[in-house]
C-alpha positions as CSV (number, residue, x, y, z in Angstrom):
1,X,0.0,0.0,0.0
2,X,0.9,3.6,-0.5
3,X,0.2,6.0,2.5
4,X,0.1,9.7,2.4
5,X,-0.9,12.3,4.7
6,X,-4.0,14.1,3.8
7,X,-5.4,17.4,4.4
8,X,-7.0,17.4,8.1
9,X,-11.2,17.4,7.4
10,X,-14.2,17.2,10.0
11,X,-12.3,18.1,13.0
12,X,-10.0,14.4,12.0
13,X,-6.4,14.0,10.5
14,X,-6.8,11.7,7.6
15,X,-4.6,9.1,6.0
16,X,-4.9,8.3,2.2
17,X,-4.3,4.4,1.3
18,X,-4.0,3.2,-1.6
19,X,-3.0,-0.4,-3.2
20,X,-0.1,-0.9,-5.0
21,X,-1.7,-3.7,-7.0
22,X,-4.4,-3.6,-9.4
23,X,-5.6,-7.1,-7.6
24,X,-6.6,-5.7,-4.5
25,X,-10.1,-5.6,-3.6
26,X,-11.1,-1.9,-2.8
27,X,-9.4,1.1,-4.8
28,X,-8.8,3.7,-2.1
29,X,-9.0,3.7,1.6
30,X,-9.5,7.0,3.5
31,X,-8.6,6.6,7.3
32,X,-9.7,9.5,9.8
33,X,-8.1,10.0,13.1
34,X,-8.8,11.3,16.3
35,X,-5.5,12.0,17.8
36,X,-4.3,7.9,18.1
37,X,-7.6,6.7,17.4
38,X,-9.3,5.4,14.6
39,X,-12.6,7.5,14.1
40,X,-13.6,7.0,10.6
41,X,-13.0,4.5,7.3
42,X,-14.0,5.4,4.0
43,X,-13.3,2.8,1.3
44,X,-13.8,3.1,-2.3
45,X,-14.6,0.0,-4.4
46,X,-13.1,-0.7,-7.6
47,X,-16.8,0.5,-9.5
48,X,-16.1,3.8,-7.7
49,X,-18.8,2.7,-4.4
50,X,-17.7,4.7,-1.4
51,X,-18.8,3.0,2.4
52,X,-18.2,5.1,5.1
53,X,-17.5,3.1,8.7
54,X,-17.8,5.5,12.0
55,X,-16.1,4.2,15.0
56,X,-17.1,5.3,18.6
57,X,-16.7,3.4,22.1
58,X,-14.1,1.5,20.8
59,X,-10.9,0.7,23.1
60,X,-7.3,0.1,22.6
61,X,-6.1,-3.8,24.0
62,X,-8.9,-4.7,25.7
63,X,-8.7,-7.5,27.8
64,X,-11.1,-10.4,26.2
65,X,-12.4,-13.5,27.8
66,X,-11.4,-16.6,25.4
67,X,-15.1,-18.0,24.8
68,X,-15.7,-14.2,23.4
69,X,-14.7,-16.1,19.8
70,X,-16.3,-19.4,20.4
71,X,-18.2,-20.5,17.5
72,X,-20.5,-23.4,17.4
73,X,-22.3,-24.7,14.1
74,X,-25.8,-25.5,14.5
75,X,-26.4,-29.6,14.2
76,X,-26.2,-30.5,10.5
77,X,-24.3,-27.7,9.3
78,X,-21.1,-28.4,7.0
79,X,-18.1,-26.0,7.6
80,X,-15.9,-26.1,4.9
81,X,-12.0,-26.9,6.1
82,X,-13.0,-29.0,8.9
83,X,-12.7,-32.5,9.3
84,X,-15.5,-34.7,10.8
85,X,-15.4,-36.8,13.1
């Protein structure tokens, strides 16, 4: 990716990304910061789509329980890549 500082918009400090290769899946990224944290995401798709992600409450290294990320299939499900029993 190629990251470059962009002009300061909205009360935020943007970031411009962009992909180095014509493969990747979005055209241009657009990150907005307050201060260190992440406030705003605006990605362009390759058809020229724009989605705009807000970000509030979030917190930096959180300390997670490990069943946060447990996932169980309901009965008769197939999930591809894992082996039956």
């Amino acid at each position: 990716f190629t990251v470059t500082a962009a002009k300061d918009r909205d009360g935020l400090q943007w970031v411009d990304v962009r992909p180095k290769s014509a493969a990747a899946d979005f055209a241009r990224a657009e990150l907005g910061f307050n201060g260190v944290q992440l406030a705003r995401m605006q990605v362009s798709d390759k058809l020229g789509q724009q989605t705009t992600l807000r970000f509030s409450g979030s917190q930096r290294n959180p300390v997670l329980k490990g069943d946060v990320f447990a996932f169980t299939p309901p009965a008769g499900v197939d999930v591809i890549g894992t082996p039956r029993p």
